[in-house]
Every structure is written in C-alpha cells, then in structure tokens.
NUPA-443361 format. One record per residue (C-alpha): x, y, z. Coordinates in steps of 0.2 Angstrom, whole numbers. Example, Ala and Ser with C-alpha at 12.3 -4.5 7.8 and 13.67 -1.06 7.14 Angstrom:
! NUPA-443361
+-------+-------+-------+
:     X :     Y :     Z :
+-------+-------+-------+
:    62 :   -22 :    39 :
:    68 :    -5 :    36 :
+-------+-------+-------+
! end
This chain:
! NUPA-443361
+-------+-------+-------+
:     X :     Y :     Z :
+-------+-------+-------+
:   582 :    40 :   -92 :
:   579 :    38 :   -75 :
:   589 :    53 :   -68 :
:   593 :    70 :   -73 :
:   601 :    74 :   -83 :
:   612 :    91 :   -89 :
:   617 :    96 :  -106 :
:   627 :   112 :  -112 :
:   621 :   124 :  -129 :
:   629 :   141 :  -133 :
:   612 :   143 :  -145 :
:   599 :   144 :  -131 :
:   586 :   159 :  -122 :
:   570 :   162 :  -116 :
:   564 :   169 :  -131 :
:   568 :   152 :  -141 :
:   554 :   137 :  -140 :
:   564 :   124 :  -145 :
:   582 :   120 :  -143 :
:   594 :   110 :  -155 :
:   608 :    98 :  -147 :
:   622 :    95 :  -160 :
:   641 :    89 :  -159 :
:   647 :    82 :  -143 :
:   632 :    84 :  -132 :
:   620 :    75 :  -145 :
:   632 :    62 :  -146 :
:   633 :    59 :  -129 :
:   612 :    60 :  -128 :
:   611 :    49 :  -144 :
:   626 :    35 :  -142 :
:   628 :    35 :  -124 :
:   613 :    39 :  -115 :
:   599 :    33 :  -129 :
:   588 :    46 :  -127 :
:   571 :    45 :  -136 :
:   558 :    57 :  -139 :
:   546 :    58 :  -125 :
:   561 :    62 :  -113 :
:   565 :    74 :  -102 :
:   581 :    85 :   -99 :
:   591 :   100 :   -94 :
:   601 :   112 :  -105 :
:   610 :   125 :   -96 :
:   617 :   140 :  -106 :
:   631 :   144 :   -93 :
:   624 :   161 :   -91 :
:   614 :   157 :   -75 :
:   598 :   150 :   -84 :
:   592 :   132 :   -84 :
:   579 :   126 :   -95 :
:   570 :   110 :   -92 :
:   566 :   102 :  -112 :
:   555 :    88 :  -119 :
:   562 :    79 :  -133 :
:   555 :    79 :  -149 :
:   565 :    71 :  -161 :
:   581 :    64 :  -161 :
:   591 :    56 :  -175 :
:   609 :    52 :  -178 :
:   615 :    73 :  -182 :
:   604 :    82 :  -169 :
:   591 :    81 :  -155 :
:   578 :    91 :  -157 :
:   569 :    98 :  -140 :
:   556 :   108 :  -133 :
:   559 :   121 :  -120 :
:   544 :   118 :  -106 :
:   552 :   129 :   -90 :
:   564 :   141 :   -88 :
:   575 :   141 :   -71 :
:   586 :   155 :   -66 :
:   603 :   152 :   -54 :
:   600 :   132 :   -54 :
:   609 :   126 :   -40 :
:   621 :   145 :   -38 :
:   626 :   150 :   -22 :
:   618 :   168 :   -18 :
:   636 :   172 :   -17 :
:   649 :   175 :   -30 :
:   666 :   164 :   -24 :
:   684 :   168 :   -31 :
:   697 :   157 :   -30 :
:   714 :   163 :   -33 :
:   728 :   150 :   -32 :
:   747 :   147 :   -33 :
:   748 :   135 :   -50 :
:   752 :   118 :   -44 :
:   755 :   102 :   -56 :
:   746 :    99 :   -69 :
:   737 :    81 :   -64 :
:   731 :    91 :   -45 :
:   728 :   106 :   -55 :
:   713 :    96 :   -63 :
:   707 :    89 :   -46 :
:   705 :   105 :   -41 :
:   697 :   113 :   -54 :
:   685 :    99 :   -57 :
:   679 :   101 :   -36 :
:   679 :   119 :   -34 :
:   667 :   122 :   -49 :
:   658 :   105 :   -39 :
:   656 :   118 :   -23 :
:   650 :   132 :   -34 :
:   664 :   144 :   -35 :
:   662 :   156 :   -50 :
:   679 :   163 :   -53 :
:   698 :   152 :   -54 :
:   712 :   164 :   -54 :
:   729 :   153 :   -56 :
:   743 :   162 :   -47 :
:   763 :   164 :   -54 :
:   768 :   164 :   -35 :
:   786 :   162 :   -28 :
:   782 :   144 :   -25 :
:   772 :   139 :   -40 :
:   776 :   122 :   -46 :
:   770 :   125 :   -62 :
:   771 :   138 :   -76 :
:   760 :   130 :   -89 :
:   742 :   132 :   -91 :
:   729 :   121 :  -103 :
:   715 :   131 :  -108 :
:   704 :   120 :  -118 :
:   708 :   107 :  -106 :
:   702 :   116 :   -89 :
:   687 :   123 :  -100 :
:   683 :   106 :  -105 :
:   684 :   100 :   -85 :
:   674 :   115 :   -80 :
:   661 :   112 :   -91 :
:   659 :    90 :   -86 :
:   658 :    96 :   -69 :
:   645 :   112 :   -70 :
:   634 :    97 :   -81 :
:   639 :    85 :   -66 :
:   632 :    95 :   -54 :
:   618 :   103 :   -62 :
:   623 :   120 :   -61 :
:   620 :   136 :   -72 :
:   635 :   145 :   -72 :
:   651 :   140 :   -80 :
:   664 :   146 :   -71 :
:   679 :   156 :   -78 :
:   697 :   155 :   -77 :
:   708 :   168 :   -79 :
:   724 :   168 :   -87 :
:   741 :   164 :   -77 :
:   743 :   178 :   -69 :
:   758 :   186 :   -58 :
:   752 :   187 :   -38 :
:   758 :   205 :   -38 :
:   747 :   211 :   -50 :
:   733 :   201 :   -44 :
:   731 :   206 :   -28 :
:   726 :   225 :   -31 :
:   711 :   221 :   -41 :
:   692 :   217 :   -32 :
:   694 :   230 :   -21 :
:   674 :   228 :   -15 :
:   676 :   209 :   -11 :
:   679 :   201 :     6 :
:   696 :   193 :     3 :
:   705 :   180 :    14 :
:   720 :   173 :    13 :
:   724 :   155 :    20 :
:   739 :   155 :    31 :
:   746 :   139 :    39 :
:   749 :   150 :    57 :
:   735 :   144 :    70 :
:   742 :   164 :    78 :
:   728 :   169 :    67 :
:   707 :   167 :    70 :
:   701 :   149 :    60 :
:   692 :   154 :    45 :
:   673 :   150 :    48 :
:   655 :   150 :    41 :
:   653 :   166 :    31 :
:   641 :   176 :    36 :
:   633 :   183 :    18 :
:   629 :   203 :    27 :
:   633 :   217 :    14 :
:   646 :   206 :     7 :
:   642 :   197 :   -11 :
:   657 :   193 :   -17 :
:   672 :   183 :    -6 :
:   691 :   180 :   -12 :
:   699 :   164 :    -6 :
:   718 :   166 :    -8 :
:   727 :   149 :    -7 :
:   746 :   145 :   -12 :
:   754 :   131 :   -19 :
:   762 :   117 :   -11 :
:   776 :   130 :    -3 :
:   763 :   140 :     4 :
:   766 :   159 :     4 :
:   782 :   168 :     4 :
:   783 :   181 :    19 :
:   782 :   194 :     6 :
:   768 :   189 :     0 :
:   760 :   187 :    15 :
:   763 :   206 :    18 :
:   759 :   211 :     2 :
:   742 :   204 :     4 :
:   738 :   210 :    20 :
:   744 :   226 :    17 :
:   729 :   224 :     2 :
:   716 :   220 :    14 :
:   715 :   201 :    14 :
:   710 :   194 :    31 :
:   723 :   180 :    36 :
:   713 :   164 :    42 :
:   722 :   149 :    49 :
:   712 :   133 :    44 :
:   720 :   117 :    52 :
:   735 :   112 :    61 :
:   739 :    99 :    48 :
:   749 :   102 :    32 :
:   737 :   100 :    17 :
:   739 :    98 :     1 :
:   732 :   113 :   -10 :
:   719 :   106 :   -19 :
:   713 :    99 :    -2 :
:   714 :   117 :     6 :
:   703 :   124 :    -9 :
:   690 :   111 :    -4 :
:   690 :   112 :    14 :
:   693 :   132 :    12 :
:   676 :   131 :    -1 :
:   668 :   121 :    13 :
:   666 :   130 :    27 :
:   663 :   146 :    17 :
:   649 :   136 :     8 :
+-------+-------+-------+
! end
C-alpha cells in the first residue's frame, strides 16, 4: 500500500503486542485493499490512541498485526469542539456529520429547535459516517453524538465552556480565530435552515453564549458548521 492507511478495533491497548482485524475492517484490508504481510498500518481505538502495526499474517477470516508504536491524540486538536445543531434533513444531515468530524470536532449535539426540519435521527447510520470519516482522516478520536435533544434543555449544560451562538445579525462582532487561553472546550450553536427563533436567541444569551455574526450571505447549515469549524480551527 502506498499510503496510509486507518483502521478501527474495539480490542486494542498499549499493553497488547499484537492486534487481530476481523469483520468489516479485515475485509476491507483483505478484498479491497490486498494487504500482505510485510505491510504497514494504523488502528486507532477511538479513545485518542493510534497504534502504527506490521502485518503478520493475513488470511481470508482475520489479519493478524504487530503493534511497533503507540501515538497519543493522532491528528486532535489541543481543543475539545462541540457542535450543537438544529436537526436538518436527513441527506445534509450526513454532509455535515461526515465534515465536521473531518475538522476535528469531538462532540455533535442535534437540536429539536423551533425550526428543525427534521425529527428523526439514524444512530447506526451517523455512527457508521463518523467512524469512515475519523478513518478518512486519520484521527484518534471518534466523536459522539448525542441523542435528539430539546434546545431548552440543552442549553443549560457545559457551563465551563466558551459557547457561541451563530446569529445571522452583522450588529454583532464576526466570529474569529479562537484564541485557546484558559479556555478547553468551545460550543458552536448553529440552527437549522430557519435559523433561530427570537426566543431562543434570548434564551441562549441569557445562558452565556457569545452571539457572533459570520457572513452577510445566507448559508446553508451544514455550510455554516464548516465555515463556523474553520475559523475556529
């Protein structure tokens, strides 16, 4: 193989020598890639760890590898990033799970807003589109998503975070650069297509979100959540 390339395993640690690729991830390693023995790879355990392997043996059920290094945050930011979003259809929904675990955010927090266009979450499907992007990327962390979750009772938790909340106002300051400081952890509140209800807006600044204008042109949210994830990144 002439690049790298990134594997998932639940069944993986420091303490382990070797490292046993089965199901999906050997088949893609064994059918699709033709691995042989003699190559090299990287298995991450989605728990900030990435370990760099040797192939040993490799057969139609299971690969069999050799754990050589052991690298912590692989590609993380030194910053935990929360997204928080008003649920959008299902098709965009993807898109954007798929580039903000791309840009390295750590939580996804789908929003029942006033305006959400969609009610309806698939869990096996987003983890499954988390996980191809976090092996994409080469990154050690798999993100997680939380359940659907009313924006009322959402936005009284993470109290100790920086949180912002993207408002399509250019009365308010642009949202730039973050500055990292004492800060560890930044919230990114975007809505759906619909944006933000007044009342909502309230209630989030009466919670300490920060509102932060970020262009003059009407976005869609999936783009926001990029652009928003850019220039926080």
């Amino acid at each position: 193989m002439s690049h790298k390339e990134y594997f998932f395993s639940d069944n993986i640690s420091s303490e382990k020598s070797q490292l046993i690729i089965e199901g999906q991830e050997h088949f893609h390693l064994y059918k699709v890639l033709r691995g042989k023995v003699g190559d090299n790879i990287f298995a991450t355990d989605g728990k900030f760890s990435m370990y760099s392997c040797e192939i040993l043996e490799i057969n139609q059920k299971e690969t069999v590898c050799k754990i050589t290094d052991t690298i912590k945050n692989h590609y993380e930011l030194d910053i935990n990033i929360s997204i928080a979003v008003g649920m959008i259809k299902q098709k965009r929904w993807e898109w954007l799970i798929e580039k903000t675990t791309e840009l390295g955010v750590t939580n996804i927090y789908p929003l029942d807003t006033k305006y959400s266009e969609n009610k309806y979450m698939k869990p096996k499907r987003d983890t499954k589109i988390i996980l191809s992007a976090v092996k994409q990327c080469g990154r050690s962390v798999i993100p997680k998503i939380f359940p659907l979750t009313k924006f009322e009772e959402f936005i009284n938790k993470n109290q100790n975070a920086k949180k912002i909340i993207l408002i399509q106002n250019n009365e308010y300051s642009q949202l730039e650069q973050f500055s990292n400081g004492k800060n560890k952890e930044i919230i990114l509140l975007i809505g759906s297509e619909g944006g933000f209800s007044e009342e909502e807006i309230k209630l989030a600044i009466e919670n300490g979100f920060s509102p932060k204008f970020l262009t003059n042109r009407r976005l869609r949210t999936e783009t926001a959540c990029v652009c928003g994830l850019s220039k926080i990144v």
